[in-house]
py3Dmol code that shows the C-alpha trace and the ligand (Angstrom):
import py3Dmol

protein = """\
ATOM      1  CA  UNK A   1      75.806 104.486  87.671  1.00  0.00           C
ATOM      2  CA  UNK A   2      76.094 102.338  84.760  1.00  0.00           C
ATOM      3  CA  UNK A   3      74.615  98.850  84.989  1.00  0.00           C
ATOM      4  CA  UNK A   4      77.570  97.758  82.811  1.00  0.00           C
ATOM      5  CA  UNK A   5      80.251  99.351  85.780  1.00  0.00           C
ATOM      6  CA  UNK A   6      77.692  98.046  88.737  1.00  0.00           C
ATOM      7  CA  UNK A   7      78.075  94.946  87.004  1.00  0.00           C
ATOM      8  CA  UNK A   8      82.213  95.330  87.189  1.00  0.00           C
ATOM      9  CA  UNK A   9      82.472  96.416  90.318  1.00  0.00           C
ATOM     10  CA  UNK A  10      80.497  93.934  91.781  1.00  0.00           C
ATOM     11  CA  UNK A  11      82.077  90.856  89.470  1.00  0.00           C
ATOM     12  CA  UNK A  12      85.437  92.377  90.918  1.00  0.00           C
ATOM     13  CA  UNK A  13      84.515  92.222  94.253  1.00  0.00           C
ATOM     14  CA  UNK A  14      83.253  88.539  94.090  1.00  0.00           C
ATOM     15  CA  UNK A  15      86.250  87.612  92.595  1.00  0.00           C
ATOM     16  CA  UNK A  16      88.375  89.321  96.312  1.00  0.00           C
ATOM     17  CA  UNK A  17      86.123  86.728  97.679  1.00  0.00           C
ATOM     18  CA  UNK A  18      84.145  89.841  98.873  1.00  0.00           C
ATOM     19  CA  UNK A  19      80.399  88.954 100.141  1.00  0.00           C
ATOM     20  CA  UNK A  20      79.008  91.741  97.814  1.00  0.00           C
ATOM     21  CA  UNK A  21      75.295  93.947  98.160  1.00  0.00           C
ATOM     22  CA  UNK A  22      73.450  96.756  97.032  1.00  0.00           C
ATOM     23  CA  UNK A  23      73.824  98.698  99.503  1.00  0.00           C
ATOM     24  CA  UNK A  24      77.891  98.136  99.116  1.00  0.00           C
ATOM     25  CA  UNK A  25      77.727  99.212  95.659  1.00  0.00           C
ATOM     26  CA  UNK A  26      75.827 102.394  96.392  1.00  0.00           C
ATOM     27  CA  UNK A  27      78.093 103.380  98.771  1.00  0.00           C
ATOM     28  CA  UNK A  28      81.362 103.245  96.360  1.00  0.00           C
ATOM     29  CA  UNK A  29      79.377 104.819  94.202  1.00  0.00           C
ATOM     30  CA  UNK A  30      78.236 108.289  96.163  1.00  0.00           C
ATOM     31  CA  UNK A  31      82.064 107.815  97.284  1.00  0.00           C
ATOM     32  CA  UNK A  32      83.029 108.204  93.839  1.00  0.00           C
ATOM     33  CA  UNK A  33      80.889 111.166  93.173  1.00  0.00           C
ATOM     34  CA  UNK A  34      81.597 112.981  96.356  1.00  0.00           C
ATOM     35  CA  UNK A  35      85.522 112.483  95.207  1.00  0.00           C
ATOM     36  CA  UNK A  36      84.657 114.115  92.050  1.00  0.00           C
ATOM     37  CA  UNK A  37      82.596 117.036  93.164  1.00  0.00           C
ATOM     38  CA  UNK A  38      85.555 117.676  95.687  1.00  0.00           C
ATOM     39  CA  UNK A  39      87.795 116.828  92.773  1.00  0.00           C
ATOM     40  CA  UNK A  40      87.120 120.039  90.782  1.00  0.00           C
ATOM     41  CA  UNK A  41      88.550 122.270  93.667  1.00  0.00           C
ATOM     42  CA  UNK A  42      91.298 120.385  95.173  1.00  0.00           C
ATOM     43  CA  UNK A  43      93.969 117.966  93.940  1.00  0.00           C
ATOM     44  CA  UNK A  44      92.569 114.551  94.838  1.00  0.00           C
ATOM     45  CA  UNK A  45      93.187 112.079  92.005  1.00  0.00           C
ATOM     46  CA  UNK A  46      93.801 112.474  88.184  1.00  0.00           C
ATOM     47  CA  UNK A  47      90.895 109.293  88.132  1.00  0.00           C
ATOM     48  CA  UNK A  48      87.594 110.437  87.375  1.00  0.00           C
ATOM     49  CA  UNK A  49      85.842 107.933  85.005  1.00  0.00           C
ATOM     50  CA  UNK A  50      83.249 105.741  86.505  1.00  0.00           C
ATOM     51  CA  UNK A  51      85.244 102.551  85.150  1.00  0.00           C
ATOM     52  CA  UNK A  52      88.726 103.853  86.036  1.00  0.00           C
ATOM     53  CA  UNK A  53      88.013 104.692  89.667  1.00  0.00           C
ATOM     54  CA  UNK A  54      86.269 101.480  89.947  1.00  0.00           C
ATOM     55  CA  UNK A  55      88.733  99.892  88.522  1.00  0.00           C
ATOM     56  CA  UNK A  56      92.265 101.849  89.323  1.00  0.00           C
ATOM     57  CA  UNK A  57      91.470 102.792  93.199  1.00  0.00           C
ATOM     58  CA  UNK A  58      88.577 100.275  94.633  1.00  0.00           C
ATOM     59  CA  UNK A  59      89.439  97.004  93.284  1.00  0.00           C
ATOM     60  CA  UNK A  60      93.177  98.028  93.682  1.00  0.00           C
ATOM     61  CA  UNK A  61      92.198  98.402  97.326  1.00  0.00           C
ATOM     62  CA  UNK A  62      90.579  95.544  97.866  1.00  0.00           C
ATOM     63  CA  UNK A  63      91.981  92.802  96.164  1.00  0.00           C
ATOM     64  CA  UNK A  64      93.578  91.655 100.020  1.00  0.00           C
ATOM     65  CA  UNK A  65      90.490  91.004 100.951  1.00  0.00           C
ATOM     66  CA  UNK A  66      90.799  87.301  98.911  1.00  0.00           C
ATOM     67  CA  UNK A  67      93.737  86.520 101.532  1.00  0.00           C
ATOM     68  CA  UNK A  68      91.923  86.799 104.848  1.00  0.00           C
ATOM     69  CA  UNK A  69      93.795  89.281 106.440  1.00  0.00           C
ATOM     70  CA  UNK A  70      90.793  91.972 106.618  1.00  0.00           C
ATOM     71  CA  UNK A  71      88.587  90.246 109.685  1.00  0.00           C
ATOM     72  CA  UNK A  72      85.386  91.755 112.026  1.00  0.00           C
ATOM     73  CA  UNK A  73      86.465  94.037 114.899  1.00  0.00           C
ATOM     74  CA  UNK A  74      90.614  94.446 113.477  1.00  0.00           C
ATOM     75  CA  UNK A  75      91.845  97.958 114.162  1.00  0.00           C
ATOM     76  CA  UNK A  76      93.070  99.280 110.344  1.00  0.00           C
ATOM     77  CA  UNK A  77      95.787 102.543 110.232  1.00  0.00           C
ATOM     78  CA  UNK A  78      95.758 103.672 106.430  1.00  0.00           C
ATOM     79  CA  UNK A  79      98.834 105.710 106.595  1.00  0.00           C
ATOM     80  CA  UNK A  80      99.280 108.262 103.729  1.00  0.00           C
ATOM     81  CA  UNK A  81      95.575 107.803 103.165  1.00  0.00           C
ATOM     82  CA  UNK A  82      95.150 110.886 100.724  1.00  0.00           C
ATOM     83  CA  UNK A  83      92.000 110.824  99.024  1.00  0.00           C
ATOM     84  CA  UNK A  84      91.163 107.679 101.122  1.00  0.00           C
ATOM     85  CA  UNK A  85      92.644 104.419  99.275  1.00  0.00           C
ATOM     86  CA  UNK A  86      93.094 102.249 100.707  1.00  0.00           C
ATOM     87  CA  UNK A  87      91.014 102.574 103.745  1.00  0.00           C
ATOM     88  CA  UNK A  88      87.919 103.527 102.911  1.00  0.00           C
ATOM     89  CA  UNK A  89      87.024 100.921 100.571  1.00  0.00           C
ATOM     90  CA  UNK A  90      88.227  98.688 102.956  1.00  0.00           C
ATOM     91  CA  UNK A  91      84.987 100.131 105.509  1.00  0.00           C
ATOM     92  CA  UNK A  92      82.681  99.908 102.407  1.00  0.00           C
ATOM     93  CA  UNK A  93      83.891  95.944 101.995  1.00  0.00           C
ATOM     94  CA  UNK A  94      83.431  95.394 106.141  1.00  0.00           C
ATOM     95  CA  UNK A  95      82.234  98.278 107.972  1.00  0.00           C
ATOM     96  CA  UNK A  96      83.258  95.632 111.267  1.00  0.00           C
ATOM     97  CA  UNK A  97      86.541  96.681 110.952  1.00  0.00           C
ATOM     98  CA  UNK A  98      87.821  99.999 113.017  1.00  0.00           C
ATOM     99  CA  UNK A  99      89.513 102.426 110.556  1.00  0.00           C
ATOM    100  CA  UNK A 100      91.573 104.909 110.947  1.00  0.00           C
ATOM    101  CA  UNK A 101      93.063 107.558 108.103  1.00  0.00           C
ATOM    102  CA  UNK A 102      96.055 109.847 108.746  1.00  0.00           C
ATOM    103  CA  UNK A 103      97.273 111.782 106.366  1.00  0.00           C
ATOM    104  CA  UNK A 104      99.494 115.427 106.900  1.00  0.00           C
ATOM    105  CA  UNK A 105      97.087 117.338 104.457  1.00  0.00           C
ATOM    106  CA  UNK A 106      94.589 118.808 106.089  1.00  0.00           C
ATOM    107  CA  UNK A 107      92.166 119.599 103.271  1.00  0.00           C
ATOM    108  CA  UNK A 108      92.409 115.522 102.139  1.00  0.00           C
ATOM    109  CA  UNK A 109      91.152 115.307 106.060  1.00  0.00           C
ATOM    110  CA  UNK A 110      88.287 117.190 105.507  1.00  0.00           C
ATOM    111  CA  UNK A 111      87.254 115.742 102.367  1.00  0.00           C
ATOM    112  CA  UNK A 112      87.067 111.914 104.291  1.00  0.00           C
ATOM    113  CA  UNK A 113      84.924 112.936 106.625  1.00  0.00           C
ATOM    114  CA  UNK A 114      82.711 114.319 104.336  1.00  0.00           C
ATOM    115  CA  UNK A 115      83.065 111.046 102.711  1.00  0.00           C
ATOM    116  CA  UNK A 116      83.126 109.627 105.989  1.00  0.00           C
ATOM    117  CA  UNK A 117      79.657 111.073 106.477  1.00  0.00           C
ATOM    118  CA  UNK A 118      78.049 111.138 103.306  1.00  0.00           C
ATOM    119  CA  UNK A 119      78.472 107.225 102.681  1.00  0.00           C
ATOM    120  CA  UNK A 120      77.031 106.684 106.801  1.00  0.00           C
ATOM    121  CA  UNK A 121      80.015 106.028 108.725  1.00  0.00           C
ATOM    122  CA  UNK A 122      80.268 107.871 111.929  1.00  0.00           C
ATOM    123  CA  UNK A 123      82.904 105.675 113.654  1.00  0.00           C
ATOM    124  CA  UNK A 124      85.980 106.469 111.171  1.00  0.00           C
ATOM    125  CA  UNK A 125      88.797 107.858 112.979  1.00  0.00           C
ATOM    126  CA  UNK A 126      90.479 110.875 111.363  1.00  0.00           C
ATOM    127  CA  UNK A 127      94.110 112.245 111.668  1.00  0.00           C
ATOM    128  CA  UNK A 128      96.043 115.593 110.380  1.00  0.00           C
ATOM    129  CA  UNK A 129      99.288 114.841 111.174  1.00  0.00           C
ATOM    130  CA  UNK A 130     102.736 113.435 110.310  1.00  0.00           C
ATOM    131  CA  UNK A 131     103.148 109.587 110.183  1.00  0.00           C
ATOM    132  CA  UNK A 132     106.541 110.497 112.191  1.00  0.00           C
ATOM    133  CA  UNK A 133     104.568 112.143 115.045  1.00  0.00           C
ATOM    134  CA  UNK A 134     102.010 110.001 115.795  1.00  0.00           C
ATOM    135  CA  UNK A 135     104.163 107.133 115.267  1.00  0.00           C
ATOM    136  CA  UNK A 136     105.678 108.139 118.742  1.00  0.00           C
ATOM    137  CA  UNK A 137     102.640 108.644 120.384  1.00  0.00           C
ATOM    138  CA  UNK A 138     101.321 105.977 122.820  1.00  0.00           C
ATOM    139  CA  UNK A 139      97.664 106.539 122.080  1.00  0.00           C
ATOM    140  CA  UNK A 140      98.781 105.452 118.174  1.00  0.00           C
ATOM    141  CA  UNK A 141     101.983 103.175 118.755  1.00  0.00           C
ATOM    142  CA  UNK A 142     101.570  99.600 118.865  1.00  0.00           C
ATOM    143  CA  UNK A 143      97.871  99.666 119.295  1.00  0.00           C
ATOM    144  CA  UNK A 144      96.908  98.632 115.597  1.00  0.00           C
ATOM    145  CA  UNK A 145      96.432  94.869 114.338  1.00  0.00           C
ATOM    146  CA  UNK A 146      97.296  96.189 110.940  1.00  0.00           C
ATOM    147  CA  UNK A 147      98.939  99.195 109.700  1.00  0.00           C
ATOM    148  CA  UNK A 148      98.664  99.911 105.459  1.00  0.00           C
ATOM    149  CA  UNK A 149      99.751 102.189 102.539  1.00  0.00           C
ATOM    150  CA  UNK A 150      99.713 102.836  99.037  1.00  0.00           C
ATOM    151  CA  UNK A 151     101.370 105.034  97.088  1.00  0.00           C
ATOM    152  CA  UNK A 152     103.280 107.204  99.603  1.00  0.00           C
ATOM    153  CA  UNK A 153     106.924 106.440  99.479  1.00  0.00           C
ATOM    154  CA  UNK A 154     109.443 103.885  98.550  1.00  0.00           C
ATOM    155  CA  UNK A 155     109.065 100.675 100.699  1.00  0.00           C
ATOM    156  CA  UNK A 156     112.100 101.309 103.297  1.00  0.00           C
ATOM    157  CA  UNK A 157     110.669 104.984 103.887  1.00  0.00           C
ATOM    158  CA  UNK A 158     107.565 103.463 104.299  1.00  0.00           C
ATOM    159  CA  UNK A 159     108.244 100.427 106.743  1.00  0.00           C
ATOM    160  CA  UNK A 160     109.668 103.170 109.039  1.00  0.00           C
ATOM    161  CA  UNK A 161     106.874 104.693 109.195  1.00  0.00           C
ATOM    162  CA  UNK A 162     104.130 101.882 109.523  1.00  0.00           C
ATOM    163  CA  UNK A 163     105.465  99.490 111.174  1.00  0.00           C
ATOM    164  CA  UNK A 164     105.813 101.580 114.772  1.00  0.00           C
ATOM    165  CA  UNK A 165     101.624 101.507 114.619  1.00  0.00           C
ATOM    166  CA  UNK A 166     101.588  97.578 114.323  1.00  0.00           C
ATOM    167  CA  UNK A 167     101.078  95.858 117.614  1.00  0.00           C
ATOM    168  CA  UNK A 168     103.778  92.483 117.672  1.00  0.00           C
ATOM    169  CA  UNK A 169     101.738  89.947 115.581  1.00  0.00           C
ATOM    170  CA  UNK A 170     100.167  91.918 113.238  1.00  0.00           C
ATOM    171  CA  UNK A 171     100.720  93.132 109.672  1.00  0.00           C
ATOM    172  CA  UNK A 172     101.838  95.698 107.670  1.00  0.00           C
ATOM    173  CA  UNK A 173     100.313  95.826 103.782  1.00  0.00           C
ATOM    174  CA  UNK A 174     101.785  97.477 101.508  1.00  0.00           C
ATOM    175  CA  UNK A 175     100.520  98.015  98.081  1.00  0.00           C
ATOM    176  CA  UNK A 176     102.765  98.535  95.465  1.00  0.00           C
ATOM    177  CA  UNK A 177     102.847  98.202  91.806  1.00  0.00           C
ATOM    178  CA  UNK A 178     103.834  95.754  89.149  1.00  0.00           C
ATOM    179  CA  UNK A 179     108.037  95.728  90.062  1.00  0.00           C
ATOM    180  CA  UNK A 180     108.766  95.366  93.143  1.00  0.00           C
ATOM    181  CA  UNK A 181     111.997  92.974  93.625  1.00  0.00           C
ATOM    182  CA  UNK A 182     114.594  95.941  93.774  1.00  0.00           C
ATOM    183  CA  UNK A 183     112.600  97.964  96.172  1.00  0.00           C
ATOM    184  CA  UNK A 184     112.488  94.473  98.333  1.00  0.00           C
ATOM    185  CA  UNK A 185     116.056  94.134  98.369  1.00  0.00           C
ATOM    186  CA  UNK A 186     117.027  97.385  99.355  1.00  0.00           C
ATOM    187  CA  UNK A 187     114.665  97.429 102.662  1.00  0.00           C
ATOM    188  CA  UNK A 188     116.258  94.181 104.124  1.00  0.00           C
ATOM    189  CA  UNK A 189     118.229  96.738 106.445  1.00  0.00           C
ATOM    190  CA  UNK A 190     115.040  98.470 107.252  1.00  0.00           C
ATOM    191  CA  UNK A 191     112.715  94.941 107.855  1.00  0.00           C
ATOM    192  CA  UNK A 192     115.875  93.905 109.910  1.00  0.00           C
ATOM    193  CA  UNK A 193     116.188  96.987 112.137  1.00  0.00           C
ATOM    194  CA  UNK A 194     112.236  97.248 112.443  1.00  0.00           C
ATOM    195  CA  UNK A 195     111.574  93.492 113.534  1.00  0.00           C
ATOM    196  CA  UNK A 196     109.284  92.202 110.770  1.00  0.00           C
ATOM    197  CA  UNK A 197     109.415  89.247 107.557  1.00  0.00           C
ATOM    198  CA  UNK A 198     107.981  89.542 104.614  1.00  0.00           C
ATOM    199  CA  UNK A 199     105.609  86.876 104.488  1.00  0.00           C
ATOM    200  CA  UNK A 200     103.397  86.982 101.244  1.00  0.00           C
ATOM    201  CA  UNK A 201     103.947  88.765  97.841  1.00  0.00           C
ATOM    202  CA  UNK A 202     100.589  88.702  96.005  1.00  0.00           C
ATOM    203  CA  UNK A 203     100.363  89.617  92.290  1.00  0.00           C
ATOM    204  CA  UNK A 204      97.095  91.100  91.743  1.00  0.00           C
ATOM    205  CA  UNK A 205      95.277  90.931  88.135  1.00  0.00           C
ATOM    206  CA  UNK A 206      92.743  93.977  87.715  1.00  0.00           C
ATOM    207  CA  UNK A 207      89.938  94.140  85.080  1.00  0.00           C
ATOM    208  CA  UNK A 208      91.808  95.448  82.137  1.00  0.00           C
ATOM    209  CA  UNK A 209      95.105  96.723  83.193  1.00  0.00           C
ATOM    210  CA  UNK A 210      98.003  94.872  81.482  1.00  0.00           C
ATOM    211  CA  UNK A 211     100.566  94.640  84.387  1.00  0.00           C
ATOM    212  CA  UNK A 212      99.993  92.747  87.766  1.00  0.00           C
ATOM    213  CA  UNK A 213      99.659  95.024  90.865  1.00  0.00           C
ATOM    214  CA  UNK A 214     101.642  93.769  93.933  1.00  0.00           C
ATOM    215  CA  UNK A 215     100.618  93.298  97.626  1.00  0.00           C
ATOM    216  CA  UNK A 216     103.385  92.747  99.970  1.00  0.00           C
ATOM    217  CA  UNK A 217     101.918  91.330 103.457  1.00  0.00           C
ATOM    218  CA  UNK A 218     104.848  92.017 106.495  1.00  0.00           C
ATOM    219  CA  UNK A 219     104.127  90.710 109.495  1.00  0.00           C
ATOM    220  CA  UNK A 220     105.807  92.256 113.040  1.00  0.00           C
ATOM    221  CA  UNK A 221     107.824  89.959 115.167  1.00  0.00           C
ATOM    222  CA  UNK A 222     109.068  91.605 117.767  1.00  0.00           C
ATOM    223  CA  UNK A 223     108.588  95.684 119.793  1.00  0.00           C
ATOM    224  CA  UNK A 224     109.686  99.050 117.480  1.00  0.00           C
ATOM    225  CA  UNK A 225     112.567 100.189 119.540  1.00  0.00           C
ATOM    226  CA  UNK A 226     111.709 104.141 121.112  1.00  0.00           C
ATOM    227  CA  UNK A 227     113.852 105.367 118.032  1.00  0.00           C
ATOM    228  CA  UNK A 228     111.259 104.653 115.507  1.00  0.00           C
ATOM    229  CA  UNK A 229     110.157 106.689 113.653  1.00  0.00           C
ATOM    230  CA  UNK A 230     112.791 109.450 113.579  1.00  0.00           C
ATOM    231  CA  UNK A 231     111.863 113.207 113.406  1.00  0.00           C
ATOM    232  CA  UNK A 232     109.420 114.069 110.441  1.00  0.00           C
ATOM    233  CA  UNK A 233     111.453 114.147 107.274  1.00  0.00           C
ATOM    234  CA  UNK A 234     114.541 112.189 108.318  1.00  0.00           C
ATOM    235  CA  UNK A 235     112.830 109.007 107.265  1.00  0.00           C
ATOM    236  CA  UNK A 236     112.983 109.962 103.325  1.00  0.00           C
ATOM    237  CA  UNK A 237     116.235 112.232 103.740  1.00  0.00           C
ATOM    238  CA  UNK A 238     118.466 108.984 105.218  1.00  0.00           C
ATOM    239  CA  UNK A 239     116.379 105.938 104.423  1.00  0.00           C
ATOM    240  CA  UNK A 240     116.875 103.112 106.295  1.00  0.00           C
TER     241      UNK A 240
END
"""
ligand_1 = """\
27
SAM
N 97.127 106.421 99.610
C 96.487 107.317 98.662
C 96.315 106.654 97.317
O 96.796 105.544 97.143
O 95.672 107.238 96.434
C 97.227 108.646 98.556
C 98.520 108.645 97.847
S 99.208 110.256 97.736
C 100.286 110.075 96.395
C 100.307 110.295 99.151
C 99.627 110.852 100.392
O 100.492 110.603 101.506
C 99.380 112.340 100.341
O 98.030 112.604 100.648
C 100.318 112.929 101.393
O 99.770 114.055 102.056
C 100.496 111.740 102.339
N 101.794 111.713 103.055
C 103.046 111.669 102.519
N 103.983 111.614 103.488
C 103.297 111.613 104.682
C 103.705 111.561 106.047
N 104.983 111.514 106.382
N 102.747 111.564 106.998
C 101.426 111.618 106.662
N 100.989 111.667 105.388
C 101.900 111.666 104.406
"""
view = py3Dmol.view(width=600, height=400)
view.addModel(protein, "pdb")
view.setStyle({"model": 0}, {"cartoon": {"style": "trace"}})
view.addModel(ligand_1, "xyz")
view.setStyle({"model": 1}, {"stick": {}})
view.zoomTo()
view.show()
């Protein structure tokens, strides 16, 4: 790795308020080059540059980590988790934390726990499935402390299918990018149906990217009701 991207990365992560080491930085880096040996077979990411994926998916992941939401011994659902963002970096930033990554493509599944694996993490959880499914299933529903997503659907699609993984208390983040006040408005149906508030909007500033990044923290007030999620697919079809 460049000393000048080490250097980066690890001023970026100081600056989450992440308690940063070597061995931390090693392991985004062999992340980063499994992702782009896997990368020239199967459709992973269009980020490839040392400084980009730095940049563009591991500080984007972690820049919650300044608000104190990521603690020791939380359970963590990354929903939509493709090639692993944000979840994984999450592990690399506090391997306390108990992770799991769902996402419906198997091949993506495969690839994380090579990741998974190559980086030393044996107690990942990973799931091929639908977030619609295992949203109804009692070994999945309610038993997380937070439930998170980036980049997989438009916020009241995606609040449908999070939120039923949150146990009452916890928190749904969302990350999002720089405008996010129309896509707000149009889930107040959704937040009100599914029980939770909005309680934070963060703007996030990344190492040379022009427009802030958003982080929208939701936190669960009160039970899913059994009809959430609906069947795979209606979710997007009929938002709420
Ligand atoms: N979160 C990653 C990121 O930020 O780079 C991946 C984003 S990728 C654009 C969206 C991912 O969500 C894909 O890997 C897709 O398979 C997954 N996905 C979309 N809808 C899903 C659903 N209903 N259940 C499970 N996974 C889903």
């Amino acid at each position: 790795m460049s000393i000048e991207n080490r250097e980066l990365l690890r001023k970026g992560l100081i600056d989450f308020k992440i308690d940063v080491d070597d061995n931390m930085l090693d392991r985004f880096e062999k992340y980063r080059e499994v992702l782009v040996e896997y990368n020239k077979y199967m459709n992973l990411t269009g980020i490839t540059e040392q400084r980009d994926v730095y940049i563009k998916h591991f500080l984007d992941s972690v820049a919650i980590f300044k608000n104190g939401y990521i603690m020791d011994d939380i359970s963590i659902i990354d929903v939509g988790t493709g090639a692993g963002f944000p979840g994984i970096p999450y592990k690399i930033c506090n391997p306390n934390i108990k992770l799991t990554l769902l996402d419906s493509l198997k091949k993506r599944i495969n690839f994380l726990k090579e990741v998974g694996s190559s980086i030393g993490f044996e107690d990942i959880e990973y799931i091929h499935g639908r977030a619609e499914d295992f949203g109804q299933n009692l070994n999945y529903r309610e038993k997380h402390d937070i439930a998170t997503a980036r980049a997989v659907a438009s916020l009241p699609v995606l609040l449908e299918l999070c939120v039923p993984y949150i146990k009452v208390g916890g928190f749904f983040i969302c990350l999002k990018g720089p405008n996010v006040e129309n896509e707000i408005e149009e889930s107040k149906n959704a937040m009100k149906i599914l029980g939770v508030k909005l309680v934070e909007k963060i703007d996030v500033q990344l190492p040379d990217e022009e427009l802030k990044h958003n982080i929208l923290v939701f936190k669960k007030l009160e039970k899913t009701t059994k009809k959430y999620p609906r069947k795979a697919g209606k979710p997007s079809k009929n938002p709420l």
